[in-house]
N, C-alpha and C positions, 0 to 999 in steps of 0.2 A: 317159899320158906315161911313157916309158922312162924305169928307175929313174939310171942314172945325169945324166939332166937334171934329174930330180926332186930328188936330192940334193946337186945344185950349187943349185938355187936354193932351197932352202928356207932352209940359212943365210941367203941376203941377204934372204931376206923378214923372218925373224925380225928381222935387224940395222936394217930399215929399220921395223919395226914396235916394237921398242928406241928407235931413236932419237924418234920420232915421238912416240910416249907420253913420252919425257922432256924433248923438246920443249914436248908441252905441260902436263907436270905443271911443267916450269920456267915457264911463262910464266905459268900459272895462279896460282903460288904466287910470283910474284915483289911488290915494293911495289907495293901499286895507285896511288899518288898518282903514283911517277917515271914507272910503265906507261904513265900517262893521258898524263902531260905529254909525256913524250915519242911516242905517238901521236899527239898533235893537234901536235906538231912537222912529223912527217912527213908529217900530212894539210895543213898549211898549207904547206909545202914545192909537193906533189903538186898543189894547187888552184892558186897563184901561178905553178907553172912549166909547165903543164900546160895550162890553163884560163885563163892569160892572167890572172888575175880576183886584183886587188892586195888590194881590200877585201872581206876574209872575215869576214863577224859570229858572236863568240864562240857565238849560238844555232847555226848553218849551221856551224862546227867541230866542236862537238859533236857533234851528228848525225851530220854524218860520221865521227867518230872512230868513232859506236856502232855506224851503219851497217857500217864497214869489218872495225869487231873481230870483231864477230857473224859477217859474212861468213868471214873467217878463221877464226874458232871450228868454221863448219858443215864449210866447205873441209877442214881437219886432221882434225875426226874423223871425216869420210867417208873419208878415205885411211886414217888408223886401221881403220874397220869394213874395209874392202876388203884393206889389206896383213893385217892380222889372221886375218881370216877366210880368208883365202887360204894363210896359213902355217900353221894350225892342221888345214885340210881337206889341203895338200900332205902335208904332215908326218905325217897317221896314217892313208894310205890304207887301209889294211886294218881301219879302227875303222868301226862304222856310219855313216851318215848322219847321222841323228838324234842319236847318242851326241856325235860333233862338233858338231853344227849347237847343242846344247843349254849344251855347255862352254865354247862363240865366246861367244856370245850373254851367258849370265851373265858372261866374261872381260870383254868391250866393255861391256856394262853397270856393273860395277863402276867402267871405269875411269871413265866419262859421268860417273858419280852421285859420284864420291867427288874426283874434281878438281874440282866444283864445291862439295861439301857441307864439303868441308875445311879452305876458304877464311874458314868463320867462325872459327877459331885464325890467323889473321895478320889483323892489327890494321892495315892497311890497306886490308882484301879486305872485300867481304862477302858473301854467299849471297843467289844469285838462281833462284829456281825457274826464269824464263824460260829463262836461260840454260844452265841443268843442261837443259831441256827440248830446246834447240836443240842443246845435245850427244849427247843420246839419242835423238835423231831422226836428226841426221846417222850415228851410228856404226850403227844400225838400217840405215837406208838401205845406207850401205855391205855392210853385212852381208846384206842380202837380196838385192844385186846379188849377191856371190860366191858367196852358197850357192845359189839359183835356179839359176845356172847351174851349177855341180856337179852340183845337182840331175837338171837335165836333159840333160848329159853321160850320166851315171851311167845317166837312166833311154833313152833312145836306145842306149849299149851292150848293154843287156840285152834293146834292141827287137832291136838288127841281130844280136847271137849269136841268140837265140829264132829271128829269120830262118833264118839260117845253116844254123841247127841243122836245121829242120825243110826246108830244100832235100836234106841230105843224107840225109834217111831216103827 
């Protein structure tokens, strides 16, 4: 990628990988009790207008609230891992592979583990392995799509110069 496309986008990667992370360290750290309620607001909203279906049982709301959250939890931190890992390998082309791939990985990890782990200091949250686990799966995920592909960018260019190269001798 020519350097001046390179340098137009890598601000808005950062700024959408800023916002995204404080997206979800805000949602992470907000009151769990108003979180819930008003989730299973919107899920009985969505089921009633949606789904036709008037009579929704407090067990079938639930569910779906947890269903929905966890969905959304995996959803943001794969675009996490993705804008992340994306701004991090844009942003120091001239760094190794490995040196990047190594700095992403513990960055995205931190955030997985520590929006979850942190939640036991507010007193309406509380620490769930599962869910820390579905964070660090999803931001993984992300992350192995973008650097995979880097990866094999990177190593295809060095196939077609080696080519190149060796037409011209």
């Amino acid at each position: 990628m020519k350097k001046t496309k390179r340098s137009a986008i890598v601000p808005i990667l950062w700024i959408f990988f800023a916002v995204t992370a404080a997206g979800i360290a805000y949602l992470s750290f907000q009151n769990g009790e108003e979180a819930k309620k008003l989730g299973e607001q919107l899920i009985l909203y969505l089921v009633q207008n949606i789904k036709h279906k008037q009579n929704v049982s407090a067990a079938e709301l639930s569910a779906l609230t947890y269903d929905i959250r966890q969905g959304g939890r995996a959803l943001a931190f794969l675009f996490l891992g993705i804008i992340g890992t994306a701004a991090v390998h844009l942003s120091c082309p001239k760094l190794n592979w490995a040196a990047k791939t190594i700095f992403t990985a513990g960055m995205l990890l931190a955030i997985a583990f520590f929006t979850e782990k942190l939640k036991i200091y507010i007193p309406t949250r509380h620490y769930s392995y599962e869910e820390m686990m579905i964070s660090i799966t999803a931001v993984i995920i992300g992350f192995l799509i973008v650097s995979l592909i880097t990866l094999t960018v990177s190593a295809l260019k060095g196939f077609f110069r080696l080519m190149a190269a060796s037409h011209i001798l």
